[in-house]
N, C-alpha and C positions, 0 to 999 in steps of 0.2 A: 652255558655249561653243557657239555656233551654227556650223554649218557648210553650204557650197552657198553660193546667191549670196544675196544681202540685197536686200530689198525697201523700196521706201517704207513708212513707218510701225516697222521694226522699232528695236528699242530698247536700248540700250547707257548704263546709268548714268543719267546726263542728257543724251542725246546721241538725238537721233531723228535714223534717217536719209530725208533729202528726194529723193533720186537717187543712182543710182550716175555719177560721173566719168569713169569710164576709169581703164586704167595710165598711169602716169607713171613715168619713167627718176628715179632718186633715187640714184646716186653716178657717178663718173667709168666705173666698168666695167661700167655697162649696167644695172646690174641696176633691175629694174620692181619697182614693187609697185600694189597697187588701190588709189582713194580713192574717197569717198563726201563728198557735202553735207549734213551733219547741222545739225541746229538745237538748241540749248541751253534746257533749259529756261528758262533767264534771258531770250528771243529773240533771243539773240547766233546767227548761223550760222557753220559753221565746215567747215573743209575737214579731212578727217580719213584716216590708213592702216587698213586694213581689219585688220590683226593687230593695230594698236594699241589698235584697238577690240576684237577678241577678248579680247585679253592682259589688258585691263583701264588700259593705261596712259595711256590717255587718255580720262577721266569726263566734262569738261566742257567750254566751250570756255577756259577758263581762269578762271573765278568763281568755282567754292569751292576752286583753290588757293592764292590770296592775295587779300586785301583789300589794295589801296595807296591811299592815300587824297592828294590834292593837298597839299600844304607839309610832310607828314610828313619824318621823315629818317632813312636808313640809313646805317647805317654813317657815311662823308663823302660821301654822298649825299641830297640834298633834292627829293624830287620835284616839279615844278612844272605840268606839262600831260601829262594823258590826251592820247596820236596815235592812239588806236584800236586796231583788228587790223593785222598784217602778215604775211607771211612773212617767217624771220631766213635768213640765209643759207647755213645748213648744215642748214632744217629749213624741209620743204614744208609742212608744219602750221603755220597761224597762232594767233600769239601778242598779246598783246595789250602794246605798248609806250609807255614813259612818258620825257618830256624830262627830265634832272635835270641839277640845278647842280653839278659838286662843291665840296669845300673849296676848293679853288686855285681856282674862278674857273671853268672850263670848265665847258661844258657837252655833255651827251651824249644819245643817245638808246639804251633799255635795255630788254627784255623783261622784263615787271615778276618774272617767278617767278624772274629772278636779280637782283634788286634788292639789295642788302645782301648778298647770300650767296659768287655766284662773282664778281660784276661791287660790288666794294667803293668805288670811286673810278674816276678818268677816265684812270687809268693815270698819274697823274702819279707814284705814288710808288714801282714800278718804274724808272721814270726816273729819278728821284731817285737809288735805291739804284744804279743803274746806271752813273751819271755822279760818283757819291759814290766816291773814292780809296779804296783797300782799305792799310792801311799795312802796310811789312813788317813780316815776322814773325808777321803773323797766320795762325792753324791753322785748316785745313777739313779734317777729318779726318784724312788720313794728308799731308796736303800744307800745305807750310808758306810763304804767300808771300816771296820773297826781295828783290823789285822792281818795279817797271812795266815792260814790255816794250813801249818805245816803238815797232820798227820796225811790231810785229804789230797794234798797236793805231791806228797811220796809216793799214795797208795796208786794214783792215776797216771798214767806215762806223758800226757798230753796238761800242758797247763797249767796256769796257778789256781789254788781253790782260796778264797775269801770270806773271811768271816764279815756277816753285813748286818747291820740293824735295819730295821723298818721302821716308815714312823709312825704305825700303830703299834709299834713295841717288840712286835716279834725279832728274833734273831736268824738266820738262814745262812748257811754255804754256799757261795756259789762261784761260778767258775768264772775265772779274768774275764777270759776274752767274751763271754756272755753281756757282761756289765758293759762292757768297750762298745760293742753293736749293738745295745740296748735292746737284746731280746728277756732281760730278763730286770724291770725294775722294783718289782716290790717281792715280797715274798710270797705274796699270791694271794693278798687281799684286793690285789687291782684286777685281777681278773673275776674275782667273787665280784666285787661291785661292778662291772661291767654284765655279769651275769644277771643281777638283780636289776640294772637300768635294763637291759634287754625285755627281763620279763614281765618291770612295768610298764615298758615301751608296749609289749604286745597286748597286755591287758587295756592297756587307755585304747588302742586300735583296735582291740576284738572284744571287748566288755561296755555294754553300758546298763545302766539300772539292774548293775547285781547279773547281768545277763551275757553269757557266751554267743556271739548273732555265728560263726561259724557251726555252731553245734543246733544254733536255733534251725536255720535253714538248712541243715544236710537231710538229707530224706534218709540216711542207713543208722539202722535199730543200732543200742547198745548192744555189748558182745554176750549179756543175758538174756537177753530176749529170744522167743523163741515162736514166736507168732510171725517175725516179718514184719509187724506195723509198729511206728515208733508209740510207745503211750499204752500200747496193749499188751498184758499179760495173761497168762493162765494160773487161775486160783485154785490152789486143789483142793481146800479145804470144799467150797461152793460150787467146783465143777463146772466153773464161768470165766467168760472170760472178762477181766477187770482194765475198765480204759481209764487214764487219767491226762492232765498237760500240765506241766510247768511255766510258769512266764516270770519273772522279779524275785523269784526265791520261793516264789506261792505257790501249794502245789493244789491243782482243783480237781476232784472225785467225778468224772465223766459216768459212772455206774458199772451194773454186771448186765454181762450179756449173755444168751445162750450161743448166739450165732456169731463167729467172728468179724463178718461182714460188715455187722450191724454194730459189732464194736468200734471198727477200721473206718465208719463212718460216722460215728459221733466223736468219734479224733477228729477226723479231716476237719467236721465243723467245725470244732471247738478251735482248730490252728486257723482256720480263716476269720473267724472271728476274732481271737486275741493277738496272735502273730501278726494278721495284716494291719491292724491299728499301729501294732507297738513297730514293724520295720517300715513301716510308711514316716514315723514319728523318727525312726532311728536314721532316714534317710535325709530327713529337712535338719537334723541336726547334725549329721555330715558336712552340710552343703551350706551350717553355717545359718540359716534361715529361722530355727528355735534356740533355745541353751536348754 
């Protein structure tokens, strides 16, 4: 990987670069990156980002990623006319795109390295599926359509809305084509349980005997503490400072101090004393060694 600025002449895949560009702004929240005027060995030239060229992710100006050839067909797609390079609209790097027919009659204009792949038809046949009645009783995973929900489905320009049972009982609206792609199977007790396997998944990993081991060994006080040392506080009633440690839910009375030092040092003990027992024990039972 080269690094420092790039000069005429340097060389990246099949990609020579002829000038550097400038930054260019490349999303809504500002943020820049560098491009460069590279030539292809094919002598297609091409406008290219400077990491894409590090990265590797862009070789060419798009020639040896796909040969599309005029009257071929993808998918329900027929390609008919080479339009040259462009830029597409969510990518400052030009692309090199092709008119096609689809099946149904329309026609579209398409960046050929998604020809048959992401871009399969002219979108007629989301449409289709879209505008196509779901009948009841049909199941999308935990939801089971009951009806058409005429009011929801007038009130929105796009789509049918469905009336759906769940099989924990609940009933929900939802939209066709949501059900069709299965982004939406239950009425949102499948993500609540998901949530809860999550958070006993993290617990079985970060808990043992009643105990937090990420909180156990981080060295930073809680956001009351006002000493700096975990276990140490200031008691105003006694004008001392009060140390304690925690280990299995039990909490142990370390004493008062006058001098913080002296507090900050019978913690220390007390965590080499109980800590190192208990994560020495926490580590043979990782490893499988105790239960």
């Amino acid at each position: 990987m080269k690094h420092g600025k790039f000069i005429a002449g340097d060389k990246f895949a099949m990609l020579t670069i002829i000038n550097d560009i400038g930054t260019r702004v490349i999303n809504k929240n500002g943020k820049t990156r560098r491009f460069y005027l590279c030539q292809c060995d094919c002598g297609n030239k091409i406008e290219v980002r400077r990491d894409y060229l590090t990265s590797g992710d862009i070789k060419s100006c798009g020639c040896i990623r796909r040969i599309i050839k005029i009257g071929e067909k993808y998918a329900m797609l027929t390609v008919m006319e080479d339009l040259g390079l462009r830029s597409s609209a969510n990518n400052k790097d030009k692309r090199k795109f092709y008119k096609c027919r689809c099946d149904c009659g329309n026609t579209i204009e398409v960046a050929g390295v998604n020809i048959g792949r992401s871009v399969e038809n002219c979108g007629c046949i989301k449409k289709e599926q879209s505008n196509k009645l779901i009948k009841p009783g049909t199941a999308f995973g935990r939801l089971t359509v009951l009806e058409l929900e005429q009011e929801a489905t007038k009130a929105h320009k796009h789509g049918s809305y469905y009336l759906c049972r769940c099989i924990c009982g609940y009933t929900v609206v939802v939209r066709g084509d949501s059900l069709v792609a299965g982004r939406t199977l239950s009425c949102g007790c499948l993500n609540a349980e998901k949530g809860v396997e999550k958070i006993m998944l993290m617990r079985e990993e970060n808990f043992a005997e009643g105990t937090c081991i990420p909180m156990l060994i981080s060295p930073k006080p809680r956001s009351n503490n006002t000493s700096g040392v975990r276990g140490v506080y200031w008691n105003k009633k006694l004008s001392k400072w009060s140390a304690n440690i925690t280990l299995k839910r039990k909490r142990y009375f370390l004493g008062y101090y006058e001098d913080l030092a002296e507090a900050a040092k019978a913690r220390k003990e007390a965590e080499d004393r109980l800590y190192g027992d208990f994560l020495a024990w926490y580590a043979q039972k990782k490893a499988g060694e105790v239960k």
